[in-house]
C-alpha positions in Angstrom: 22.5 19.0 35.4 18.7 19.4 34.2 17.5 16.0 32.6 17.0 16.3 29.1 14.3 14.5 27.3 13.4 13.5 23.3 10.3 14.5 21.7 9.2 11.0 21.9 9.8 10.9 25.4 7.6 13.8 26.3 4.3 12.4 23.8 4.7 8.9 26.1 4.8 11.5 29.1 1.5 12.8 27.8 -0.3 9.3 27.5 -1.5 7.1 30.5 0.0 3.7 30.0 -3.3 2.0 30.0 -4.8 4.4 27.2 -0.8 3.8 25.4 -2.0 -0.3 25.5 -5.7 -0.1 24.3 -4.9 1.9 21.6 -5.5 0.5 18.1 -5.2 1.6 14.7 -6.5 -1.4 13.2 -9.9 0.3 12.1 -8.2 2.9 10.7 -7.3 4.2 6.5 -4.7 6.1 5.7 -4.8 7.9 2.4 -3.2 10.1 0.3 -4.7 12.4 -2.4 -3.4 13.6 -5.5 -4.8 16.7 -4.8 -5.5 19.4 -1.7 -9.1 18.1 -0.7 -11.6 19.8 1.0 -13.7 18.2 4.0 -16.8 18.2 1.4 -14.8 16.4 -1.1 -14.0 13.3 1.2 -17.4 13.2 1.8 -18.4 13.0 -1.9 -15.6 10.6 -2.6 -16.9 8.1 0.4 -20.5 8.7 -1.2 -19.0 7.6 -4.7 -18.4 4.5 -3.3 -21.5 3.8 -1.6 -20.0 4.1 2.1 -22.6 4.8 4.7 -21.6 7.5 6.9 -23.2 5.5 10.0 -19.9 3.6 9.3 -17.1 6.5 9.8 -16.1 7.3 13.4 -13.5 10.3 12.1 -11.8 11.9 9.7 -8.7 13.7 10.0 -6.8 16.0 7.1 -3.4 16.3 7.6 -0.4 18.1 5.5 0.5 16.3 2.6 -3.0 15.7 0.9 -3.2 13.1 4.2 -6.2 11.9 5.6 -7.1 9.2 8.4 -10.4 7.7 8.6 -11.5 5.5 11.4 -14.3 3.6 10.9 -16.5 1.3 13.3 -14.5 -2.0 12.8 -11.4 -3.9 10.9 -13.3 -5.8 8.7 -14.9 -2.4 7.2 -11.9 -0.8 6.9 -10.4 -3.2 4.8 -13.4 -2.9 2.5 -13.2 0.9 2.6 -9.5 0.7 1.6 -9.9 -1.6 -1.1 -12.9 0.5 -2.7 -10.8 4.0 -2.4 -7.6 2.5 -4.2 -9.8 2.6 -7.2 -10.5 6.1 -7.0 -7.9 8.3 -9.4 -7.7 10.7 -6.5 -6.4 8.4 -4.6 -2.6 7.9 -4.8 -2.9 4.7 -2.3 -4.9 3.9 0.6 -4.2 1.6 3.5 -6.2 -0.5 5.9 -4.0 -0.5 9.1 -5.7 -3.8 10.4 -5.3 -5.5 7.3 -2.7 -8.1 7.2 -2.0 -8.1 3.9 0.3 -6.5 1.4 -0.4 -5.7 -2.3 2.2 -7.6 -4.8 2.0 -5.5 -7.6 3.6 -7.7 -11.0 4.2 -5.3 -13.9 4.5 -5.5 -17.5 2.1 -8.4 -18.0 0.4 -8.3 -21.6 -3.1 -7.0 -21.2 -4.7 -10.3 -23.4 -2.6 -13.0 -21.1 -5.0 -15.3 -19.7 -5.1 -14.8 -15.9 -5.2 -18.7 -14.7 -1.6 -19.1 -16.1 -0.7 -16.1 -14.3 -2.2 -17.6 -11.4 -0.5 -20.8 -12.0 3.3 -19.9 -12.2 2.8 -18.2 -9.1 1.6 -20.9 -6.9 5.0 -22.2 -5.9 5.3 -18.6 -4.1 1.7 -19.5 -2.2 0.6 -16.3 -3.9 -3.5 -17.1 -5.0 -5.7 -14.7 -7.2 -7.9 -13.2 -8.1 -5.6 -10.5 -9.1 -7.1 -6.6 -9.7 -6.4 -5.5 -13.1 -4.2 -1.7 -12.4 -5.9 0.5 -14.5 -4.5 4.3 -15.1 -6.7 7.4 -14.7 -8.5 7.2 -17.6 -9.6 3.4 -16.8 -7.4 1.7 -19.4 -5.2 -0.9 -18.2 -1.7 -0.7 -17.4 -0.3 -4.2 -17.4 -0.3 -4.5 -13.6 -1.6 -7.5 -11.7 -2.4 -6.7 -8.1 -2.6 -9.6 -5.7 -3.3 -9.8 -2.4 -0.7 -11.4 -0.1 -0.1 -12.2 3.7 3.0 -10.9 5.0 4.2 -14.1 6.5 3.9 -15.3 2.9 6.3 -13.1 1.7 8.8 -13.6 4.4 8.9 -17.3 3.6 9.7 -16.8 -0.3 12.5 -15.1 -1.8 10.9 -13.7 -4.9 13.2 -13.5 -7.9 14.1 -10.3 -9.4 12.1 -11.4 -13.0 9.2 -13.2 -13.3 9.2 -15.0 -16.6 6.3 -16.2 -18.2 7.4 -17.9 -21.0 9.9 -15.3 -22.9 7.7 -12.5 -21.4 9.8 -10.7 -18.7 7.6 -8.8 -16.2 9.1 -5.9 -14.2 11.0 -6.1 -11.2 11.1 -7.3 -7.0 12.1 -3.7 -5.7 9.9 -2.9 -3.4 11.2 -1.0 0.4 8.6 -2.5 2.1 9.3 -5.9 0.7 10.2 -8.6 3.6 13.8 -9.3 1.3 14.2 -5.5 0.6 18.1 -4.4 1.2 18.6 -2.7 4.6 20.6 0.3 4.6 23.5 0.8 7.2 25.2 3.5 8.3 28.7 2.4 6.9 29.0 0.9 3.2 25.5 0.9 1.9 25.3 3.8 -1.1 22.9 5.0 -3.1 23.3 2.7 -5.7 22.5 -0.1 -3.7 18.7 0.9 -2.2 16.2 -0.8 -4.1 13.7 1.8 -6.4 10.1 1.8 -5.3 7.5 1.5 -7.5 4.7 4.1 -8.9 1.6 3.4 -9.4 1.7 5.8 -12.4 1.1 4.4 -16.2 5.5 4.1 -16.6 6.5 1.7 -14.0 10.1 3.5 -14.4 8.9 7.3 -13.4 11.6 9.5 -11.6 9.1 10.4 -9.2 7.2 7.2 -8.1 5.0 7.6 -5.0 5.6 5.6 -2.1 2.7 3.4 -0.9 3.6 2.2 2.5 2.7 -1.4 2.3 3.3 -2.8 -1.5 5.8 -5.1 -3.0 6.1 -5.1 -6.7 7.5 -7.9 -8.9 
């Protein structure tokens, strides 16, 4: 009987283990655009933001409004991630390298005073500064973005509300979350998957995207 083989097995077939080890992504972005982008666009957007070209290795498009960009080291990429989110062509970008997730906190009153923010969160280890979310037009949206290692989320369970005072702020149902429900093959439904997040103005649109490495309280 011929020997039968996966799609993944054939692509490890392909590589040399030693190129399969020294392979690294961690100077890579990943983007996605709201829009189908020409080559020429990227360019202008990476101008926008003042990135010297010296710095970028590559650029791949791929289906979806998808594009990689390597650049010459980790610490730059993080940098060149952090710069694109701000772009309103840009749906989300990640630093691969970077090992930190954004915790998104929705809902908060645009006039409440950032240090007390700052403060209830503290028992969580979560530190600012935060990054006001802003929606295409640059007016804010009541999102507070912080920046957060990953083992610092797998040490706290975050509640579903954060309360600050009687103000409610929106909820811990994130996928990507450390806590996040995992679904089986057997009982879990529908019903019980946690809703991601959208980084549109109304934190409960139908059609959120899907940034892959958020949390949202």
């Amino acid at each position: 009987m011929a020997e039968t083989f996966t799609y993944a097995d054939r692509v490890k077939r392909q590589w040399k283990n030693d190129v399969a080890v020294e392979y690294s992504n961690h100077r890579e972005v990943t983007i996605q655009l709201t829009n189908d982008n020409k080559r020429e666009d990227i360019y202008r957007m990476l101008k926008e933001i003042k990135t010297p070209l010296e710095y970028i290795e590559g650029i791949i498009q791929k289906p979806g409004n998808m594009v990689n960009i390597t650049v010459d080291r980790k610490n730059n990429a993080i940098r060149l991630a952090e710069l694109l989110r701000k772009k309103p062509e840009v749906k989300y970008a990640i630093a691969h390298g970077d090992e930190r997730i954004d915790l998104t906190i929705r809902w908060v009153p645009i006039d409440y005073p950032q240090r007390h923010l700052d403060e209830t969160l503290e028992e969580f280890e979560i530190q600012g500064p935060a990054q006001l979310g802003v929606d295409k037009y640059g007016i804010k949206d009541g999102r507070r973005i912080y920046k957060v290692n990953k083992k610092t989320m797998e040490r706290h369970q975050l509640p579903s509300y954060l309360y600050l005072g009687k103000l409610r702020c929106a909820g811990h149902k994130f996928k990507e979350c450390p806590k996040r429900i995992q679904p089986n093959t057997d009982n879990t439904t529908k019903q019980d998957l946690p809703k991601t997040p959208t980084r549109a103005l109304d934190p409960d649109d139908e059609k959120p995207a899907t940034p892959p490495n958020q949390c949202s309280l």
